[in-house]
N, CA, C and O atoms as CSV, one atom per row, in Angstrom:
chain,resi,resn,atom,element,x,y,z
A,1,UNK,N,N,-24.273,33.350,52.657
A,1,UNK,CA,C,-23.633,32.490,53.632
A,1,UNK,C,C,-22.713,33.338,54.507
A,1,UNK,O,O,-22.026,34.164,53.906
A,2,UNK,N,N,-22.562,33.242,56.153
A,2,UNK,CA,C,-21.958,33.862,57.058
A,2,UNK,C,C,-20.084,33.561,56.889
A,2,UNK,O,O,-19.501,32.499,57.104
A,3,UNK,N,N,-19.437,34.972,56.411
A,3,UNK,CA,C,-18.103,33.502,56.206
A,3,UNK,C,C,-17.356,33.145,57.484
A,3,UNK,O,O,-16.318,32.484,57.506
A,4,UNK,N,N,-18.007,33.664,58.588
A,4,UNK,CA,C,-17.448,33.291,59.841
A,4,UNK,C,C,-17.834,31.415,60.355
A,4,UNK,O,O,-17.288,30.539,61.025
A,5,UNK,N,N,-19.100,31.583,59.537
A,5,UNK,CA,C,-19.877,29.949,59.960
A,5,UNK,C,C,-18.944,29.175,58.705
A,5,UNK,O,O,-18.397,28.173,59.165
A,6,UNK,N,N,-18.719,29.337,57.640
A,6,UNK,CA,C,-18.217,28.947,56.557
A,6,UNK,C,C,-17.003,27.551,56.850
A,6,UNK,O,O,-17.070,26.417,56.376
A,7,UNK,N,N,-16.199,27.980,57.556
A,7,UNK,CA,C,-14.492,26.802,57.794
A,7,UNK,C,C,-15.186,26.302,59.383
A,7,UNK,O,O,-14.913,25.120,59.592
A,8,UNK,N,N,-15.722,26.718,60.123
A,8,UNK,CA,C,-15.956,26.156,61.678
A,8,UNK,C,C,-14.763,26.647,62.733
A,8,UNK,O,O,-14.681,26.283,63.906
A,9,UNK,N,N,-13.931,27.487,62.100
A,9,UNK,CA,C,-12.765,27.714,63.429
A,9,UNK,C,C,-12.537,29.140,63.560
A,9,UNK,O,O,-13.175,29.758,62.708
A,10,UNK,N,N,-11.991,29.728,64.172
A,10,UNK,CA,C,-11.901,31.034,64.541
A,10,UNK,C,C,-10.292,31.153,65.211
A,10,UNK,O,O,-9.848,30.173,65.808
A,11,UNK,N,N,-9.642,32.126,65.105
A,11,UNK,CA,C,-8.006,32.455,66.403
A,11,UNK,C,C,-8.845,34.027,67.079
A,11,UNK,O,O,-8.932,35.192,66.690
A,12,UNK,N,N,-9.351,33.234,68.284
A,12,UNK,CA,C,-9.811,34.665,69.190
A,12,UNK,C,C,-8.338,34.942,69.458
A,12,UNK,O,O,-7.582,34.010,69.733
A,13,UNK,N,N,-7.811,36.495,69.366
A,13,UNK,CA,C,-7.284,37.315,70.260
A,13,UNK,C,C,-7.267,38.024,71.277
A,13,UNK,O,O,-8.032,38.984,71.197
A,14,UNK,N,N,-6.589,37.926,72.394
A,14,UNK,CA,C,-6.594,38.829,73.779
A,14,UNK,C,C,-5.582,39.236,73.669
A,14,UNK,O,O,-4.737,38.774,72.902
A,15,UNK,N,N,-5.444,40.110,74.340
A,15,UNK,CA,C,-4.293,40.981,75.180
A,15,UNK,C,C,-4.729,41.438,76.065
A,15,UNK,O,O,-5.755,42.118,76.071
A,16,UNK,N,N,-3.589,40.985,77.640
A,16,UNK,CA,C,-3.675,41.557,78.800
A,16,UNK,C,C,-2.502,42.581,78.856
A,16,UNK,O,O,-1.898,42.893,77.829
A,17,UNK,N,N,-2.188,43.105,80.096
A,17,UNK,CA,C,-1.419,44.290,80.477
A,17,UNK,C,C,-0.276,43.891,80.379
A,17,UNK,O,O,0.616,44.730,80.257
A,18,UNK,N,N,0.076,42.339,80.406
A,18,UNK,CA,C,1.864,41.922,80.447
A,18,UNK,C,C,1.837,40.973,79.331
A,18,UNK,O,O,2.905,40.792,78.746
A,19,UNK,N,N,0.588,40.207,78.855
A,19,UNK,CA,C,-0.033,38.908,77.896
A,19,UNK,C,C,-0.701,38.986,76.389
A,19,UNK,O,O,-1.595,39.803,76.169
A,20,UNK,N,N,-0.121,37.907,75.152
A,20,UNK,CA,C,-0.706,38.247,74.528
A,20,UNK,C,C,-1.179,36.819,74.346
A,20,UNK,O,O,-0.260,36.004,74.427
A,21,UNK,N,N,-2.536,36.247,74.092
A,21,UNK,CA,C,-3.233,34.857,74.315
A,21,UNK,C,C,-4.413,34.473,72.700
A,21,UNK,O,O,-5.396,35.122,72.342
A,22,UNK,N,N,-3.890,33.390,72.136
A,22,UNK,CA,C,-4.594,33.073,70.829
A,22,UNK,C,C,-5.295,31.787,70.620
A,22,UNK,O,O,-4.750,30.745,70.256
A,23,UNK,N,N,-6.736,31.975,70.920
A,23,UNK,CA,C,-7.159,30.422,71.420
A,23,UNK,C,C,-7.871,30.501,69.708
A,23,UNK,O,O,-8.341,31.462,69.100
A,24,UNK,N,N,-7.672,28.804,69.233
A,24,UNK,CA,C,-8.454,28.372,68.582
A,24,UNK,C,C,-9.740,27.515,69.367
A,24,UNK,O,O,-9.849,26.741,70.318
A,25,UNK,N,N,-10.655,28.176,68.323
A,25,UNK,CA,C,-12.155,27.885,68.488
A,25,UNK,C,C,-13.150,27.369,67.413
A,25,UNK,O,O,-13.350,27.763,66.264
A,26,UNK,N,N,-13.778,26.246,68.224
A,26,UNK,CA,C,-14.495,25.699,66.694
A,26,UNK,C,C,-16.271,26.660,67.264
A,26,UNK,O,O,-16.849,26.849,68.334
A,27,UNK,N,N,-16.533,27.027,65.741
A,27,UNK,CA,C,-17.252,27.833,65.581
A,27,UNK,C,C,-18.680,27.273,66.156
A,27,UNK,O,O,-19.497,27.979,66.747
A,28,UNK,N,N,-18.879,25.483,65.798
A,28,UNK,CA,C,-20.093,24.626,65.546
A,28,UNK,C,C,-20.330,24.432,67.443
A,28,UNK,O,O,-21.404,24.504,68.039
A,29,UNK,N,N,-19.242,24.230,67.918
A,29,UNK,CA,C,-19.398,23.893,69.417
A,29,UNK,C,C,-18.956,25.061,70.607
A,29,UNK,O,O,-19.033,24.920,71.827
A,30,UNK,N,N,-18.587,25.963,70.030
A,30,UNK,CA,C,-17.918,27.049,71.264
A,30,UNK,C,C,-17.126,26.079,71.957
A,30,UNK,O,O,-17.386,25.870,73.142
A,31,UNK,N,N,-15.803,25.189,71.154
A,31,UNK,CA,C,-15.013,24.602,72.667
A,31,UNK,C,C,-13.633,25.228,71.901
A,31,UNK,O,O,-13.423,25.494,70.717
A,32,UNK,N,N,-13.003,25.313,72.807
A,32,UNK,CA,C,-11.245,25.804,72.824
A,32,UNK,C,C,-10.853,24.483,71.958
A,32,UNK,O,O,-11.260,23.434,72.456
A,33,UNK,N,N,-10.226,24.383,70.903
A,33,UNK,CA,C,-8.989,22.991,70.767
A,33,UNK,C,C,-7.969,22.934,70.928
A,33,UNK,O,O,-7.267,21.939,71.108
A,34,UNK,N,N,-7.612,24.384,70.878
A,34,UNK,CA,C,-5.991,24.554,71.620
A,34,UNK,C,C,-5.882,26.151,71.421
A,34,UNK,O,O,-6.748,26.930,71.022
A,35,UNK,N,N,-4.569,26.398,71.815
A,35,UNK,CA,C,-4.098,27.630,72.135
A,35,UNK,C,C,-2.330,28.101,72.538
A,35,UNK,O,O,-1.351,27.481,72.952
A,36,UNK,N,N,-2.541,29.163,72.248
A,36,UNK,CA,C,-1.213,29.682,72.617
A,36,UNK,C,C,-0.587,31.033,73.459
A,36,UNK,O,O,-1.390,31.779,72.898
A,37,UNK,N,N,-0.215,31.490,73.889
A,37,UNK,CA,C,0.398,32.496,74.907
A,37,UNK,C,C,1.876,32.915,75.162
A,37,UNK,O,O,2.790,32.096,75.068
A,38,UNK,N,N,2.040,33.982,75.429
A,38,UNK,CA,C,3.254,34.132,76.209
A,38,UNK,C,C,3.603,33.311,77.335
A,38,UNK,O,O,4.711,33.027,77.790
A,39,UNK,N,N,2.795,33.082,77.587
A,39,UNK,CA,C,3.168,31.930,78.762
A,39,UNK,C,C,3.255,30.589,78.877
A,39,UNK,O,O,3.473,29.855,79.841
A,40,UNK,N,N,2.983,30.329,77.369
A,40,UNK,CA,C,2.863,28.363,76.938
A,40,UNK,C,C,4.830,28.469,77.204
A,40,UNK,O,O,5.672,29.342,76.989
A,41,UNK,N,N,4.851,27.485,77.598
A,41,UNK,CA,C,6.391,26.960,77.795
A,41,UNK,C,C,7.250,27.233,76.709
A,41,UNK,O,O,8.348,27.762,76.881
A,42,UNK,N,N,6.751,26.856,75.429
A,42,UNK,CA,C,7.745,26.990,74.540
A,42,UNK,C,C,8.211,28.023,73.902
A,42,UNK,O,O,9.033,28.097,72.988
A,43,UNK,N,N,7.359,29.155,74.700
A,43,UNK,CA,C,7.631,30.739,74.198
A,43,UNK,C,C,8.521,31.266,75.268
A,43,UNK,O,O,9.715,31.566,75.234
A,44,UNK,N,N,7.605,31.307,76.264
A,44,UNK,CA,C,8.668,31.975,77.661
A,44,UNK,C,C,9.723,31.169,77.870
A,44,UNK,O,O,10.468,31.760,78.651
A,45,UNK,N,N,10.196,30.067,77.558
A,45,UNK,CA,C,11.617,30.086,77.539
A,45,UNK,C,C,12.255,30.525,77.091
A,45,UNK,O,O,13.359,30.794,77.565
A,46,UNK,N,N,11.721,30.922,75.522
A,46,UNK,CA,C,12.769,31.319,74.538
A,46,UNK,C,C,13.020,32.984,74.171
A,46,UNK,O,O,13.670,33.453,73.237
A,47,UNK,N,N,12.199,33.759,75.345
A,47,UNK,CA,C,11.782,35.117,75.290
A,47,UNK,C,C,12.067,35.648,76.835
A,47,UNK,O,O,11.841,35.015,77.867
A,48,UNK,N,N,12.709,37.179,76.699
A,48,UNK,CA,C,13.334,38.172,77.663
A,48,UNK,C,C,11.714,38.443,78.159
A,48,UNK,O,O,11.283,38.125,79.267
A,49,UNK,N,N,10.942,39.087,77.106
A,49,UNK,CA,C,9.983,39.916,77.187
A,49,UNK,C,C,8.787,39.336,76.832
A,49,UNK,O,O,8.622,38.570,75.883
A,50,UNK,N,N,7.763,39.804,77.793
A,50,UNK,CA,C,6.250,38.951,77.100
A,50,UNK,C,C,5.438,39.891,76.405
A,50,UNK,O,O,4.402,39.506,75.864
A,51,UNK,N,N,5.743,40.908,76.366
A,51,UNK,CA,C,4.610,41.502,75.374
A,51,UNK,C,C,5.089,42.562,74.482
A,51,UNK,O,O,5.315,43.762,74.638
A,52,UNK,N,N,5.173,41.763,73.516
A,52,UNK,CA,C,6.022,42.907,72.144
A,52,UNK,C,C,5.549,42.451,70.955
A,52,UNK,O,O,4.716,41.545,70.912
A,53,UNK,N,N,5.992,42.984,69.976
A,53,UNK,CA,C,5.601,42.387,68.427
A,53,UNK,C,C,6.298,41.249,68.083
A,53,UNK,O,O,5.830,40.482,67.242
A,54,UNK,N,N,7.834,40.942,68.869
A,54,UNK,CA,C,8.477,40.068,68.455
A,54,UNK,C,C,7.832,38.611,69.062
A,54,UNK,O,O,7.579,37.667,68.314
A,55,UNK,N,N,7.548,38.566,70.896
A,55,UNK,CA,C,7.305,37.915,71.225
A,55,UNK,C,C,5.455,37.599,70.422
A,55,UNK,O,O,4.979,36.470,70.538
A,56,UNK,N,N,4.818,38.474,69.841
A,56,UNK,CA,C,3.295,37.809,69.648
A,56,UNK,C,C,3.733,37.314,67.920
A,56,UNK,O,O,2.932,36.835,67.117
A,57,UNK,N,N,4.643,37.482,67.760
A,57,UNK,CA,C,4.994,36.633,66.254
A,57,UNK,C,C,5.156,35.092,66.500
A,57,UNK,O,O,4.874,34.165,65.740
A,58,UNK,N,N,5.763,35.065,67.953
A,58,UNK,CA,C,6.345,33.735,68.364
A,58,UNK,C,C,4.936,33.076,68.698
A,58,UNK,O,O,4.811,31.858,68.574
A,59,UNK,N,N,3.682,34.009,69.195
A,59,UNK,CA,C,2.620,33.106,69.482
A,59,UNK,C,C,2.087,32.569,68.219
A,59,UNK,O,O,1.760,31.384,68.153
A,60,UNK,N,N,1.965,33.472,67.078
A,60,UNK,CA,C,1.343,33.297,66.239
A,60,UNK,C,C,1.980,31.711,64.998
A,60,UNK,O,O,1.458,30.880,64.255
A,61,UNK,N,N,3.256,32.070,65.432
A,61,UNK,CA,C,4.260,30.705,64.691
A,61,UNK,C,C,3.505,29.632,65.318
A,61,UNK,O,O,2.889,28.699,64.803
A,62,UNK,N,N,3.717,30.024,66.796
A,62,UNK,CA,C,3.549,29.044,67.712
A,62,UNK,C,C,1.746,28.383,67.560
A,62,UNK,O,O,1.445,27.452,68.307
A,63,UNK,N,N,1.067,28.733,66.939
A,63,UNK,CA,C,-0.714,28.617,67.124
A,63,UNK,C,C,-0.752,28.055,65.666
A,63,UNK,O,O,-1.625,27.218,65.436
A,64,UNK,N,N,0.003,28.380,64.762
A,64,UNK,CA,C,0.258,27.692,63.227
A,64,UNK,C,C,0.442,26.648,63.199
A,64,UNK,O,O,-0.249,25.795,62.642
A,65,UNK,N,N,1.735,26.457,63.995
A,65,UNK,CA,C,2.072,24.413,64.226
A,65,UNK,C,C,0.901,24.070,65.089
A,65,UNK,O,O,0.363,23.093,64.569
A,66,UNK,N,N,0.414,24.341,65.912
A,66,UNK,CA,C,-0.755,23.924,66.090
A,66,UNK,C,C,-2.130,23.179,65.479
A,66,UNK,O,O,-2.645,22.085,65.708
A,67,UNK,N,N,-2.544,24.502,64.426
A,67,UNK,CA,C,-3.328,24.520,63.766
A,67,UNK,C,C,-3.123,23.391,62.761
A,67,UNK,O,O,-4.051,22.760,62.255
A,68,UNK,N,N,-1.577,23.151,62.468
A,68,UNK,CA,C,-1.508,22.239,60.879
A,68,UNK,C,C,-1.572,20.660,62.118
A,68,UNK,O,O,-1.902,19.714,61.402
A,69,UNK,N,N,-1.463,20.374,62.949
A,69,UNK,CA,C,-0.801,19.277,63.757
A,69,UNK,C,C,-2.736,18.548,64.188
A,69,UNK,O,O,-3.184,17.479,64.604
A,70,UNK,N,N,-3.231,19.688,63.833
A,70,UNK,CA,C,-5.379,19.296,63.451
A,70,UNK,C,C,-5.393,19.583,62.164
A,70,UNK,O,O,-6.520,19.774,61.705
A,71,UNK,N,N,-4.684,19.656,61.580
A,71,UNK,CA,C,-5.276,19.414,60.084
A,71,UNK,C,C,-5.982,20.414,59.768
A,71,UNK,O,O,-6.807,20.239,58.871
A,72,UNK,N,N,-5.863,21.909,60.472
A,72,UNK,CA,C,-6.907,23.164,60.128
A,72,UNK,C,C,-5.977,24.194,59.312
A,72,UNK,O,O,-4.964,24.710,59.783
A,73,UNK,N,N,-6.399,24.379,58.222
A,73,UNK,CA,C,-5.781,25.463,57.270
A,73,UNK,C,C,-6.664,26.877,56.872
A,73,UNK,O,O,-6.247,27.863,56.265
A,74,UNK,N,N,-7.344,26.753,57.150
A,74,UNK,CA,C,-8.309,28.144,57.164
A,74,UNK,C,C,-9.227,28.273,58.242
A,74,UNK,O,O,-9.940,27.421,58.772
A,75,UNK,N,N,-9.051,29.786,58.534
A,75,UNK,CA,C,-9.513,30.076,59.954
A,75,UNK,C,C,-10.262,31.539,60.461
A,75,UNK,O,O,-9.689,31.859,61.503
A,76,UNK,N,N,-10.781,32.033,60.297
A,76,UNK,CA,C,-11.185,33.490,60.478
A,76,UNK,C,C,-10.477,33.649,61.790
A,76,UNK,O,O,-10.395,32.855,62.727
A,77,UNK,N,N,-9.715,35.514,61.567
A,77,UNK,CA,C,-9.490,36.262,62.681
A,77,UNK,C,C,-10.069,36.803,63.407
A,77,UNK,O,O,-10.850,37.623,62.924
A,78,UNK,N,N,-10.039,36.691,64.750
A,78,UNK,CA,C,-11.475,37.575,65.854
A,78,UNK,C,C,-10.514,38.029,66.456
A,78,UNK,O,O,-10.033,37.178,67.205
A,79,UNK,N,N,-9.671,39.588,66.500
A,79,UNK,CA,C,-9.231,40.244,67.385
A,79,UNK,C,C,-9.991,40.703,68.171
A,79,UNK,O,O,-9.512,41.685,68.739
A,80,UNK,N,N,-11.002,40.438,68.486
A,80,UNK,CA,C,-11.827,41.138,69.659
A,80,UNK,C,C,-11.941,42.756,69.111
A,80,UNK,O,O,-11.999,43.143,67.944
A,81,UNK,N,N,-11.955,43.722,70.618
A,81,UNK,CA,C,-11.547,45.315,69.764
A,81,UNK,C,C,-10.098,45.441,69.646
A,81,UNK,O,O,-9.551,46.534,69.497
A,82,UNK,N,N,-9.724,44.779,69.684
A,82,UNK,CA,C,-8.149,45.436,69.310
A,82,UNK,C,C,-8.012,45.708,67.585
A,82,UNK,O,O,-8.555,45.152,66.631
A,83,UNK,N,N,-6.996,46.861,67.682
A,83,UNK,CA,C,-7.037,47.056,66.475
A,83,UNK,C,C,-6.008,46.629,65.643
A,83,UNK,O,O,-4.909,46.566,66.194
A,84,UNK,N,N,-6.061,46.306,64.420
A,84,UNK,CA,C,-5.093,45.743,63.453
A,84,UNK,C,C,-4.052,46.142,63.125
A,84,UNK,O,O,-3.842,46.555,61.985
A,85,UNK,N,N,-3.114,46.104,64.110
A,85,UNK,CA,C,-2.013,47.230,64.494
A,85,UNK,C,C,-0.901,46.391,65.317
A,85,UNK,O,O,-1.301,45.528,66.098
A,86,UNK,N,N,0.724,46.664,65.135
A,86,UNK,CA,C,1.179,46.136,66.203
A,86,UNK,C,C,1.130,44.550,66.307
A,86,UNK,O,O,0.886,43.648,65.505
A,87,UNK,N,N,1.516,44.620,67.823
A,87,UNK,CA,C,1.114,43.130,67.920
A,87,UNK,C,C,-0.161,42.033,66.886
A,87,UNK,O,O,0.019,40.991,66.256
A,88,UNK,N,N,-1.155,42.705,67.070
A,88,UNK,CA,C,-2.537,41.709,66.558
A,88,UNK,C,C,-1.910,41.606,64.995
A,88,UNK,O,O,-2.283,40.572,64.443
A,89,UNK,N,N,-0.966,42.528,64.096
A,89,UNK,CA,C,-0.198,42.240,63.120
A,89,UNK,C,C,0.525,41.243,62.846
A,89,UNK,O,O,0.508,40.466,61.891
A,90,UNK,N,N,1.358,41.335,64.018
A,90,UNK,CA,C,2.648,40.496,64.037
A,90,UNK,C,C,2.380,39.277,64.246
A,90,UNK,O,O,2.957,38.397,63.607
A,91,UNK,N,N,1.252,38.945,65.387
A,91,UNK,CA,C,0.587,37.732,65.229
A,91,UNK,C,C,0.067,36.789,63.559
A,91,UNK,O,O,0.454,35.811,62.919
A,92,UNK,N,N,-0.705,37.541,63.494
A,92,UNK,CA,C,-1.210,37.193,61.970
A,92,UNK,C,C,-0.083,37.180,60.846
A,92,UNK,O,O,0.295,36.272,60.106
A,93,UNK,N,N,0.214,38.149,60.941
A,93,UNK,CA,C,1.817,37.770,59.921
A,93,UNK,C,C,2.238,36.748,60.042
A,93,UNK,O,O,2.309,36.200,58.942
A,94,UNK,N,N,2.749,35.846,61.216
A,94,UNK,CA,C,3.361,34.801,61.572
A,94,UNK,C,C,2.399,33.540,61.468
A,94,UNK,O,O,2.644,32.419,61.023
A,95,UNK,N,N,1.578,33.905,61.850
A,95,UNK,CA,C,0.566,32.680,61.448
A,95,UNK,C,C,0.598,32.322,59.669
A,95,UNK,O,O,0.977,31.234,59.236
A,96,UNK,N,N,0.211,33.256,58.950
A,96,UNK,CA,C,0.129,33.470,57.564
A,96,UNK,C,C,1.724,33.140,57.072
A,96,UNK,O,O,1.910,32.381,56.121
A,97,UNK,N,N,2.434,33.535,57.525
A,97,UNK,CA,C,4.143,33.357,56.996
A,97,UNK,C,C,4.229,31.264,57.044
A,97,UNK,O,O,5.108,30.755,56.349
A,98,UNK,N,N,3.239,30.260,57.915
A,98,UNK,CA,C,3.535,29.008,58.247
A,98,UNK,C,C,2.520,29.062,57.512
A,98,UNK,O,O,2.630,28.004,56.892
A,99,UNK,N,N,1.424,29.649,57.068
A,99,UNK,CA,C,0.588,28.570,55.612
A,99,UNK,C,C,-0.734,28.578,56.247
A,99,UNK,O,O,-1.585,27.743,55.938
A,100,UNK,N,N,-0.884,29.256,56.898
A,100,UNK,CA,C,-2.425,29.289,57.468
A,100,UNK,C,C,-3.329,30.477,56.828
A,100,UNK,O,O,-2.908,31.633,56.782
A,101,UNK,N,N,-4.535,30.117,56.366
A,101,UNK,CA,C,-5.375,30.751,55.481
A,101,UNK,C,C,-6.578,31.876,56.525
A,101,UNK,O,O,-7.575,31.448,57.107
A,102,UNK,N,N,-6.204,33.039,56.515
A,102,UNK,CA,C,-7.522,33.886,57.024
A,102,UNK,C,C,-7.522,35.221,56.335
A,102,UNK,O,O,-8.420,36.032,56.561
């Protein structure tokens, strides 16, 4: 069994040059159900800087309440190529620190 097909959801990771962006994805339909960014409101208010380890912890908190607010507790990680380092860390740390399973 594929364990990516296994739960149906995925947290794609991006990073742009100033952005760090964490969309949940259901695996069965390719549609977005939600998401999070440096730039969702409730981060860039509360942040100097948009692209650091501190601020992609805040996405990753921030994509957790999400995730529990659908009732999704396990989720495979798709950093794209980025590597498991840094930010794409700090993200996942923070996700995992609110109870989310990947």
């Amino acid at each position: 069994m594929n364990k990516n097909k296994s739960n149906g959801h995925k947290v794609y990771i991006f990073k742009s040059n100033k952005h760090i962006y964490a969309h949940i994805i259901d695996n069965q339909t390719n549609q977005i159900l939600t998401s999070s960014s440096t730039l969702s409101k409730e981060i860039s208010n509360n942040t100097k800087y948009t692209k650091n380890c501190k601020t992609a912890a805040l996405v990753g908190k921030n994509i957790a309440i999400k995730l529990k607010k659908l009732g999704i507790q396990t989720i495979v990680l798709d950093r794209g190529k980025n590597i498991y380092h840094g930010q794409i860390k700090a993200l996942a740390d923070a996700t995992r620190k609110e109870g989310i399973i990947f």
